[in-house]
LUMZAVEX-390588 format. One line per 4 residues: their letters; for each residue x, y, z of C-alpha. Coordinates in nm, 2 decimals, always signed. Layout:
<pts>
A	X/Y/Z  ...
</pts>
This chain:
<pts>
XXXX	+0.00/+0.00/+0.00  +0.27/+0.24/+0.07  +0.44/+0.18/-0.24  +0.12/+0.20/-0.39
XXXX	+0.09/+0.58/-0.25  +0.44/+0.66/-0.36  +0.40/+0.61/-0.69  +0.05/+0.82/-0.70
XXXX	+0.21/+1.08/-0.47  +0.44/+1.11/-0.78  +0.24/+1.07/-1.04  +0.02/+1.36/-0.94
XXXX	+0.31/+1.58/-0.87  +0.44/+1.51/-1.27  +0.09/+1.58/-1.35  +0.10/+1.93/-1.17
XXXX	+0.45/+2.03/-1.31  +0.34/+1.94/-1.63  +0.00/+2.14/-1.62  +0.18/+2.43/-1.46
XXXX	+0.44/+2.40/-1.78  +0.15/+2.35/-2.00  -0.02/+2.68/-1.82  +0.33/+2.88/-1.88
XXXX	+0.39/+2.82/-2.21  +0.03/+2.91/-2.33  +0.07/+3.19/-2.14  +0.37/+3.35/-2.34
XXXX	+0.29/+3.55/-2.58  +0.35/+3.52/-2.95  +0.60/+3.82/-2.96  +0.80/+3.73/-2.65
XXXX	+1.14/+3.75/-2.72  +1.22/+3.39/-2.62  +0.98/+3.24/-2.79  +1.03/+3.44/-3.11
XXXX	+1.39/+3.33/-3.12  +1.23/+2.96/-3.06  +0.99/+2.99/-3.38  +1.25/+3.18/-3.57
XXXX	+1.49/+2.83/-3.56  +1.27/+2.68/-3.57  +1.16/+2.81/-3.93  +1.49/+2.83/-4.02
XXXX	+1.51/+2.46/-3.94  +1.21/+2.38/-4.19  +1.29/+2.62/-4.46  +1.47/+2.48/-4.72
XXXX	+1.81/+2.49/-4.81  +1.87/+2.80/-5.10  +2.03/+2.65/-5.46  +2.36/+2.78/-5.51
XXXX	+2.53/+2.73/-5.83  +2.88/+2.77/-5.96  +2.91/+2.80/-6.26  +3.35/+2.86/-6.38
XXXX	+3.40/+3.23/-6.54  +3.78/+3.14/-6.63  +4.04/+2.85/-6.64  +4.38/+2.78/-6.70
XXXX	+4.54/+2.97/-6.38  +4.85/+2.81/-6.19  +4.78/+2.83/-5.82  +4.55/+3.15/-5.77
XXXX	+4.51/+3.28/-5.45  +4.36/+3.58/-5.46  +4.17/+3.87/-5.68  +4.12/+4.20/-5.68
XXXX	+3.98/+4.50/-5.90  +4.16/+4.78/-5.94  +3.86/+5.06/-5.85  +3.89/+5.24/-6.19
XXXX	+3.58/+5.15/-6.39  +3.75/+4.91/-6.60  +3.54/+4.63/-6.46  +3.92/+4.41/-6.49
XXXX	+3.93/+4.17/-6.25  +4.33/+4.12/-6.12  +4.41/+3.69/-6.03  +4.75/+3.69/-5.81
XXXX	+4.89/+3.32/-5.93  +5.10/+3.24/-5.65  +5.47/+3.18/-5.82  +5.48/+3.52/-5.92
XXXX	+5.25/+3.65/-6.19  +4.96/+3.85/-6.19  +4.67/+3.77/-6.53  +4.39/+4.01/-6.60
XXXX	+4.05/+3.91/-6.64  +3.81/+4.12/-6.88  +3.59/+4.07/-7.11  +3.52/+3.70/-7.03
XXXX	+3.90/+3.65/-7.17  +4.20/+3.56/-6.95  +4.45/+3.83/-7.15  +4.76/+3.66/-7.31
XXXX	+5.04/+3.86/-7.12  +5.06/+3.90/-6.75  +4.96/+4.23/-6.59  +5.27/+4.18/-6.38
XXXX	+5.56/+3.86/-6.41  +5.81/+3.90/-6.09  +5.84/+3.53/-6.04  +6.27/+3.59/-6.05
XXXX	+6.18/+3.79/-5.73  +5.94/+3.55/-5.56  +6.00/+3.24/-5.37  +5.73/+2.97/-5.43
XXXX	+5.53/+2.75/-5.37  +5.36/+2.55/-5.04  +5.29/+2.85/-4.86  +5.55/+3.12/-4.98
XXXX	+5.47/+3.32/-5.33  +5.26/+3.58/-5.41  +5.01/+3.63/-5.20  +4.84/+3.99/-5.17
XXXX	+4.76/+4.26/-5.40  +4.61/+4.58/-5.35  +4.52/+4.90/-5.56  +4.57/+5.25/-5.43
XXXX	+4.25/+5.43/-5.39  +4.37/+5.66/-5.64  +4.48/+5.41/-5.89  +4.29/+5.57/-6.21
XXXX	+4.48/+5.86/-6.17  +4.87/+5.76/-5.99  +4.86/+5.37/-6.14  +5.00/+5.23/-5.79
XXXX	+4.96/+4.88/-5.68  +5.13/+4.70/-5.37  +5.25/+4.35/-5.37  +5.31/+4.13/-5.09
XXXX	+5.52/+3.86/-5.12  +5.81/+3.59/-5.01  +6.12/+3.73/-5.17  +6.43/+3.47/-5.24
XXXX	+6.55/+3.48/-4.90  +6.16/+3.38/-4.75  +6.18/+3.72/-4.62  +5.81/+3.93/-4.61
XXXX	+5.78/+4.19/-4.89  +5.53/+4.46/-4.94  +5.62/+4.66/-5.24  +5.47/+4.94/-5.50
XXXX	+5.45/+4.90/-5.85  +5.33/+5.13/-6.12  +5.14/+5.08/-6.45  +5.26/+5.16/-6.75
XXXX	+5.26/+5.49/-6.95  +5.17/+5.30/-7.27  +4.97/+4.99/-7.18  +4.71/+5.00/-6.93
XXXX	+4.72/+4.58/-6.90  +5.13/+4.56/-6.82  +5.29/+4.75/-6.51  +5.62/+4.82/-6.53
XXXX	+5.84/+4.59/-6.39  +6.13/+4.81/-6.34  +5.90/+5.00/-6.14  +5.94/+4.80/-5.82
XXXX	+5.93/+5.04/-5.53  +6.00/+4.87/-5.14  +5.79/+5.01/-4.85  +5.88/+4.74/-4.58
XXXX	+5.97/+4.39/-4.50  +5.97/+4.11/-4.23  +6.34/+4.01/-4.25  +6.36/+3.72/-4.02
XXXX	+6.10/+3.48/-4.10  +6.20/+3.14/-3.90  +6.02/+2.91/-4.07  +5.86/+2.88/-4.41
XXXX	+5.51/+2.85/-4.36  +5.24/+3.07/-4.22  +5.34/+3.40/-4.41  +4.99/+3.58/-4.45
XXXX	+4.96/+3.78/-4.74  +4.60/+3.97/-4.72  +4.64/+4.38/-4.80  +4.37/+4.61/-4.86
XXXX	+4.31/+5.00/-4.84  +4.10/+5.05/-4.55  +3.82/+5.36/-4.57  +4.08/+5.57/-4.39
XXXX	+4.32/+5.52/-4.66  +4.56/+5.33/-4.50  +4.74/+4.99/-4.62  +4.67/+4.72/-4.42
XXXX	+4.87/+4.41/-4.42  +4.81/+4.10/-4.20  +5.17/+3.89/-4.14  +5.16/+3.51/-4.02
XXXX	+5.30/+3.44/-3.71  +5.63/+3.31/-3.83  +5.55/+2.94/-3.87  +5.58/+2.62/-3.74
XXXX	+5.23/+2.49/-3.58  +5.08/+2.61/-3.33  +5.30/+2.97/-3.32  +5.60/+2.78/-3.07
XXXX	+5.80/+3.08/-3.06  +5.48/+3.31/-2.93  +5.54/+3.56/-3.17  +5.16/+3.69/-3.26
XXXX	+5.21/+3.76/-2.82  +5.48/+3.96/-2.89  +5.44/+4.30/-2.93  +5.76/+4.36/-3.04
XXXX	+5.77/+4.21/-3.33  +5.54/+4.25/-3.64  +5.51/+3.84/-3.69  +5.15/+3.76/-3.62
XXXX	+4.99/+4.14/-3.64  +4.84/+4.31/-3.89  +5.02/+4.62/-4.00  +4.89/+4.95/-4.04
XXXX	+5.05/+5.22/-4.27  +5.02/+5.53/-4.45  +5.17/+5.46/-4.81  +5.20/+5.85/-4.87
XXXX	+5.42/+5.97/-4.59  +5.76/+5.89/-4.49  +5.88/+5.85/-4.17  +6.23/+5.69/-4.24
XXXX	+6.38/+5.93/-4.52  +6.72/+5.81/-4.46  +6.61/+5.42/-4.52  +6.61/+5.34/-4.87
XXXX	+6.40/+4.98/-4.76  +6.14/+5.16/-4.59  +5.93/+5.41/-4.74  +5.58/+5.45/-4.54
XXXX	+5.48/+5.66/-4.23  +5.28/+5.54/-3.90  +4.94/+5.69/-3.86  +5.00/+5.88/-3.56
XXXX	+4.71/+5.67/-3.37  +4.81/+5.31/-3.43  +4.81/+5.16/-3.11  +5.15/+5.03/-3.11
XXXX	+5.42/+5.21/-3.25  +5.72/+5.04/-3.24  +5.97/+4.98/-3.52  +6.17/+4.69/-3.57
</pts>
């Protein structure tokens, strides 16, 4: 008999909770926050997947691994292949002659190469362009080039102009590579850490050294006029301004 009681002792109790849980649910409105973010997953659970489709604009690249426009109307897309060359895209034609071939310059491949390009706001009217890059010694290189005066699909190779580098790179892997003009008109460039895996030297901790940051810089200044390797000045509220 006692166990008898028990077990309808406990049986009405999961009746209450459940008619009291039945009571608060009901009771919630429609428009309450958490029950909104309840039916919204809940939708989003049923809906069905969008169709995506891919469909292949242009072939025939070696190792791209990135693109980029150049801002000036052209409607050119720019593909960075990563062992040194740089092919427009216009037209729905891959053009015959690189935009820019400094492959003698660049050391390639696994994660080294070229890996970043970038357009100066201003490109229509100064032609500038920034590489980044792995030079022959695996060293970090971000570097201006300039289009030519009589072709507006080849830059000028002689043109090469250094704004700074990442000397000491101590292993071979984890280089970065991404640069873009930010609205302020800055260059930013993000480096790797330095390699290995798993950053065993701490490097990106280090705040003394660039490895692992992303770098912020003011193409059209100068704040090192006696250096001929670096050619860019520090935007007087970066957080960090140390030098290496």
């Amino acid at each position: 008999m006692k166990a008898l009681s028990l077990r309808l002792s406990i049986g009405v109790l999961l009746a209450l909770i459940g008619l009291f849980l039945g009571l608060f649910a009901t009771a919630r409105p429609l428009n309450d926050p958490t029950m909104r973010r309840f039916n919204d997953a809940t939708d989003r659970q049923d809906a069905p997947f969008p169709m995506i489709q891919i469909q292949p604009v242009a072939s025939g690249f070696a190792s791209p691994v990135t693109v980029a426009n150049a801002g000036d109307g052209s409607g050119r897309l720019f593909i960075v292949e990563q062992f040194g060359r740089i092919r427009i895209f216009v037209n729905s034609t891959v053009l015959p002659t690189p935009f820019l071939d400094i492959h003698e310059l660049v050391t390639c491949c696994s994660e080294q190469g070229l890996l970043g390009l970038a357009f100066h706001p201003d490109y229509a009217n100064n032609g500038f362009f920034y590489v980044y890059y792995t030079d022959l010694a695996g060293s970090i290189t971000l570097a201006r080039y300039t289009v030519s005066a009589g072709d507006p699909n080849v830059a000028d190779p002689d043109s090469h102009y250094p704004i700074l580098s990442q000397l000491h790179q101590p292993y071979t892997n984890h280089n970065g590579g991404q640069i873009v003009f930010g609205p302020d008109g800055y260059l930013y460039a993000g480096l790797g850490d330095g390699g290995a895996g798993g950053d065993p030297q701490e490097n990106a901790q280090n705040l003394q050294i660039w490895l692992g940051k992303i770098l912020r810089v003011d193409i059209n200044g100068d704040d090192f006029p006696g250096d001929p390797a670096r050619n860019y000045a520090v935007p007087p509220d970066n957080p960090f301004h140390w030098q290496p």
